[in-house]
N, C-alpha and C positions, 0 to 999 in steps of 0.2 A: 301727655295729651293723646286722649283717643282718637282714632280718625274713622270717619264712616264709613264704611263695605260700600263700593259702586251698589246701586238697585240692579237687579237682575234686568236686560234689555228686553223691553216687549216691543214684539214684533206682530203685526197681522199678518198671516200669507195672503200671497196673491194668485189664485186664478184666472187663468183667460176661458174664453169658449171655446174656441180650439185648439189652443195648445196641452188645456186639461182636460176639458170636458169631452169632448169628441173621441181624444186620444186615449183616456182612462177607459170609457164605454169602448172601445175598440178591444183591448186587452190589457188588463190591471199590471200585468209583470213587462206587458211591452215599453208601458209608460214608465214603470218603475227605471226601467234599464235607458232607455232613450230621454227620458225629461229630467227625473230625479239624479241619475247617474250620471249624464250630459254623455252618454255612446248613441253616437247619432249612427243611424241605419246607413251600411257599409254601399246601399243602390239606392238611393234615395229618388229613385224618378219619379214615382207619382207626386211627394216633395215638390221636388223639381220643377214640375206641369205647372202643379197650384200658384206656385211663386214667379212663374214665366210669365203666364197670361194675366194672372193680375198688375205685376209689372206692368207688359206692354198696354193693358187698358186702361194706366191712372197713365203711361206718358204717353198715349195715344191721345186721350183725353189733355193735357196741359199742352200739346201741340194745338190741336184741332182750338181752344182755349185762347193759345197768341196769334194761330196763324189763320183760323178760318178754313181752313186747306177742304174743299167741295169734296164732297161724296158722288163715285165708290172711290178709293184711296188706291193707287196703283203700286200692286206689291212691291216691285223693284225701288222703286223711286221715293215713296211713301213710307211703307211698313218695314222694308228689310232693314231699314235704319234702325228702326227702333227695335226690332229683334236680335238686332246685335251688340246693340246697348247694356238691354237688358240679359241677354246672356253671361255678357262681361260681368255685368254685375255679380251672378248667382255665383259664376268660374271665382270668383274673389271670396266666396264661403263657400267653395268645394261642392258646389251644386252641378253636374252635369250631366247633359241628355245625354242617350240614345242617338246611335247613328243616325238610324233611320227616323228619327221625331223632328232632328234639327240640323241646317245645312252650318260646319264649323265656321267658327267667326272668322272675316275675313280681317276685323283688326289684330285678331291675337296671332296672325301670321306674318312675320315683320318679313321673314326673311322669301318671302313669293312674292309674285308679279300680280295676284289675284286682285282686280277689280269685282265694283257692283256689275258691271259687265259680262264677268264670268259667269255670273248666277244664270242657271238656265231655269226651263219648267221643272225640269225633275226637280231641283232644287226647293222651288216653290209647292211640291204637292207630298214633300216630307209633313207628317203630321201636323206639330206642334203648328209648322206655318200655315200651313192650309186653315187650322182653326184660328189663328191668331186673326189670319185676313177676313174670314167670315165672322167674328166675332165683330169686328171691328167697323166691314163691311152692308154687314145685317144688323147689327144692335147697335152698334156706336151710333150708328147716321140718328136715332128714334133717342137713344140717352144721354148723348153728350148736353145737347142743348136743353135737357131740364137737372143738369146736376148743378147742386148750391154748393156743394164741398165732397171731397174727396178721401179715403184711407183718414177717417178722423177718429180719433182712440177717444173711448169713452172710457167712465169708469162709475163703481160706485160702492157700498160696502153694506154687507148684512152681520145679523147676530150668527155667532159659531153654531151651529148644528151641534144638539146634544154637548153643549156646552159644561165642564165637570172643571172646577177649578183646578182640582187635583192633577187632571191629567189633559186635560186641556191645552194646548200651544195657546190660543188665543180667545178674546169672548168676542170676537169681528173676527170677518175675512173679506178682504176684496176681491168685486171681481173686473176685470178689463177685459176689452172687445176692440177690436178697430174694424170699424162698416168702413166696407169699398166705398159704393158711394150714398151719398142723400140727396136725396130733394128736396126742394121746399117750392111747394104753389099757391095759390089763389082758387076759392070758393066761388065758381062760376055756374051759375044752373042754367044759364040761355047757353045751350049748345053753340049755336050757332056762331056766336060773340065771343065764346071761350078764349082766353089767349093763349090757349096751344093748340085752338083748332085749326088755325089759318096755315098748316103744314099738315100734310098727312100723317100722322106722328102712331104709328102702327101699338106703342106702347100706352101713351094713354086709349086710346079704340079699346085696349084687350080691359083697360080698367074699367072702360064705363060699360062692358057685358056681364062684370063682377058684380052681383046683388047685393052685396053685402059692405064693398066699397062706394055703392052709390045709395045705400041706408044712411052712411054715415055721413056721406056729402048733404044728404036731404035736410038731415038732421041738426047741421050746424048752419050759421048764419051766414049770409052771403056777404063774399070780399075777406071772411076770415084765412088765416096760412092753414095750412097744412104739411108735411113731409111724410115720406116715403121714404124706407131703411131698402137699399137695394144690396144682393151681397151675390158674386160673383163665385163659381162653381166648377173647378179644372177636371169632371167626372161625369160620367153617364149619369142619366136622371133615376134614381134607385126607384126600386119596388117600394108601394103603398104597406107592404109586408113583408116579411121573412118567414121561410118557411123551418129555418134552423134555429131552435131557441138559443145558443149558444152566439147565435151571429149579432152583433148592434144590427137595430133599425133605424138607416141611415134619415129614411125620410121625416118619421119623429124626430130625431135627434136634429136633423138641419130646420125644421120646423119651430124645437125650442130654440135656437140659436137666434134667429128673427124675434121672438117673442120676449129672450132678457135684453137682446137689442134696445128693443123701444122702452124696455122698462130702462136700462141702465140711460137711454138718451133724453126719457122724462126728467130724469135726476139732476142734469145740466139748466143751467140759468137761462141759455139762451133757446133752450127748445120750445117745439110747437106740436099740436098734436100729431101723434102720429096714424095715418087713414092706413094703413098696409106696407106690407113689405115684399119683397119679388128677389127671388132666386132664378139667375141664370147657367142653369147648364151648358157649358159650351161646348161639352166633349159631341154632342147630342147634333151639332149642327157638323161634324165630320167625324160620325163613329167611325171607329178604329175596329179591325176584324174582335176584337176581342169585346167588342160593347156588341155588336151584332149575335156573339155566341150568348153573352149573358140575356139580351132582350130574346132569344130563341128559347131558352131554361125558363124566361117569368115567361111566355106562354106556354109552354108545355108543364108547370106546375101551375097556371091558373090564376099569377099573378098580377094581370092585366083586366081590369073589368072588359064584361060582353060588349058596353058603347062603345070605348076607346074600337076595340076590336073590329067590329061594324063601322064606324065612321074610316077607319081607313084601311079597312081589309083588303085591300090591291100592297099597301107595303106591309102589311108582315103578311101576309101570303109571299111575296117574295125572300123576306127573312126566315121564313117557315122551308121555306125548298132552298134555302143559298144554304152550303156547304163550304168551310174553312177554307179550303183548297181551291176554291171558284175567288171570279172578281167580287170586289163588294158589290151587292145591287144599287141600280139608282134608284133612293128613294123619293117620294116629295119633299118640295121645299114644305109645303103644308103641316105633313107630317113632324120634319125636323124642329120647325119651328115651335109647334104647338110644346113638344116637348123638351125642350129648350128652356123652358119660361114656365115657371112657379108664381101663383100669387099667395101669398100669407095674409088672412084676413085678424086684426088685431083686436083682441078682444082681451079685458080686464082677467077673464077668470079665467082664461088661454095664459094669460101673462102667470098669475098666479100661481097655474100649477107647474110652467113652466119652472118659476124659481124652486119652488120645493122639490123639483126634480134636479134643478142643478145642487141645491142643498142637500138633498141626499149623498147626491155623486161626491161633495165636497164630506161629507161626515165619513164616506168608504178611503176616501185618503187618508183622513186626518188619523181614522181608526188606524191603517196598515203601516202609517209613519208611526205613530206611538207604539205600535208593537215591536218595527223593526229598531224603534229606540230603546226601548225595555229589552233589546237582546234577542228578539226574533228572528229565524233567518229570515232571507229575502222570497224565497218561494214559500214559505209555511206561512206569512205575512200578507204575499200579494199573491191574488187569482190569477191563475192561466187559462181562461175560457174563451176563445176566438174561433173562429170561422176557417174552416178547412185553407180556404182561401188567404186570409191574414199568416196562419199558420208558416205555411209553405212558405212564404215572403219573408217569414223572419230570421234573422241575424240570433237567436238566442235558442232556437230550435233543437240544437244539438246537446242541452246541457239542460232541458226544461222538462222536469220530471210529469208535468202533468198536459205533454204533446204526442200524439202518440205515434207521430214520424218520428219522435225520439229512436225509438225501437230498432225502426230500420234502416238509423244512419250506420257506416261502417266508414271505420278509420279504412283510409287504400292503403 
């Protein structure tokens, strides 16, 4: 009796938005070594950031949620709970800050006397907290109370890019996202009646000055849903451009990230349209000396339009004379705010080319996997093209023939 040969296992792969897409556009060999390889970066603090504050603003959110707890939220009492929670958490996958970002947990200390009592101000105006409280402070109070759901993982699946039976892994690939949060509202055109007008509610204000969010509201009937993909940002607000070919363009790339959003969230049963989406930068509402020197560089290469410039020319005239070595200046609340806060207006043929842009990115893997499986090395396979900056930062530097600190590393 013959017996039949198992079928060969077919498998799709799976991409996320950021854990592929952003990360492979960053540097093709960094991803190779950090995602493919699973050598996770030996300082993972910006990591680190991303995973803290989205943390504390989905359990800031599920508090505010059972308990009502009024706004502003008082750091000691309120917030440093939940940042120690969630530290815990990151310390349990080898996730940790920076002295100076975060004051050490006082649970992971059995053997001291330390209470929440000990926490002083210094403690409170370490980074990470400082933006945690303001994040939570300023925007929480304006989004808690319009989110429908929270960290909810989409997914959805397209034709392989350059699809070759021969050499092909698969004729589909997925891809998966998880949005911070969503919305979902009500079609109101009598302002005044609205039901999120009877708060001051600082984030809808900023929607209804957006033209192109309130074409759409015109356009569709009254009383119908609507949602809004909101996705949270542990990083200064990048430049409209890049002046280094060589560098990703963060603000495209976060711009497609919203846009297969709402496509991958059309794709769900129980969706609704979706009117826009909003990115929050929160590094922006307590830059760190290091976002001040970078916002100083996009003005001195030009990277700031002349309005921006003009409308708040009192702070980066301050940014323009602050030097490293000085206090950080005080900026405006006005200022931090505005830039703080991204709206993404959603358009069909925006969606479009988004995907054939993550489609691309997806065909540059598949291609650099099947070569390193035909026997290709790993650098002759995958590009090393990154930004002076990613550069420097990397863990792989010293052995990567196409870096050119390569050169001047020296065994001591």
């Amino acid at each position: 009796m013959k017996l039949p040969s198992r079928s060969k296992a077919y498998i799709i792969p799976e991409y996320s938005l950021t854990g592929d897409l952003l990360s492979f556009l960053t540097c093709n060999l960094q991803y190779r070594y950090q995602n493919k390889g699973t050598l996770p970066p030996s300082k993972p603090v910006q990591r680190w950031f991303g995973e803290f504050i989205h943390g504390v603003m989905e359990e800031a959110f599920i508090q505010w949620k059972h308990e009502k707890t009024p706004f502003p939220w008082d750091w000691k009492e309120d917030i440093r709970p939940i940042e120690d929670l969630i530290d815990l958490r990151l310390q349990a996958r080898g996730l940790y800050p920076h002295d100076e970002d975060l004051f050490y947990s006082i649970l992971n200390q059995p053997d001291t006397d330390l209470t929440i009592d000990d926490l002083n101000e210094h403690d409170h105006k370490k980074l990470a907290s400082a933006r945690a409280e303001k994040a939570i402070n300023i925007w929480g109070k304006h989004l808690f109370p319009l989110i429908d759901s929270s960290e909810l993982l989409i997914k959805g699946i397209r034709d392989m890019p350059g699809y070759d039976e021969h050499r092909s892994r698969s004729n589909y690939y997925g891809i998966n996202g998880v949005v911070d949060v969503l919305t979902s509202m009500k079609i109101n055109r009598t302002i005044e009646q609205s039901n999120l007008d009877n708060y001051d509610n600082m984030i809808i204000e900023i929607l209804k000055k957006n033209r192109d969010f309130q074409k759409r509201i015109t356009d569709c009937k009254e009383g119908e849903d609507y949602e809004i993909i909101i996705d949270y940002k542990g990083m200064k607000r990048p430049p409209v451009e890049v002046t280094n070919p060589k560098a990703e363009n963060k603000w495209e790339s976060h711009k497609q990230q919203i846009l297969t959003y709402s496509w991958l969230r059309s794709q769900q049963e129980d969706s609704k349209p979706i009117f826009a989406g909003i990115i929050f930068y929160l590094n922006e509402l307590v830059p760190s000396k290091e976002d001040l020197m970078l916002i100083k560089e996009e003005m001195n290469s030009g990277l700031i339009d002349d309005e921006t410039l003009e409308k708040y020319e009192n702070d980066f005239e301050m940014i323009q004379n602050w030097q490293e070595d000085d206090k950080a200046p005080e900026l405006s609340d006005e200022f931090k705010l505005e830039r703080s806060i991204r709206i993404i207006n959603i358009d069909d043929d925006e969606i479009n080319k988004s995907l054939e842009k993550f489609d691309s990115v997806v065909f540059e893997i598949e291609k650099s996997l099947i070569n390193e499986i035909k026997g290709c090395k790993i650098q002759d396979a995958w590009k090393a093209e990154a930004d002076e900056r990613t550069c420097s930062a990397c863990d792989f530097k010293t052995f990567c023939k196409n870096n050119n600190q390569t050169k001047e590393f020296k065994i001591p």
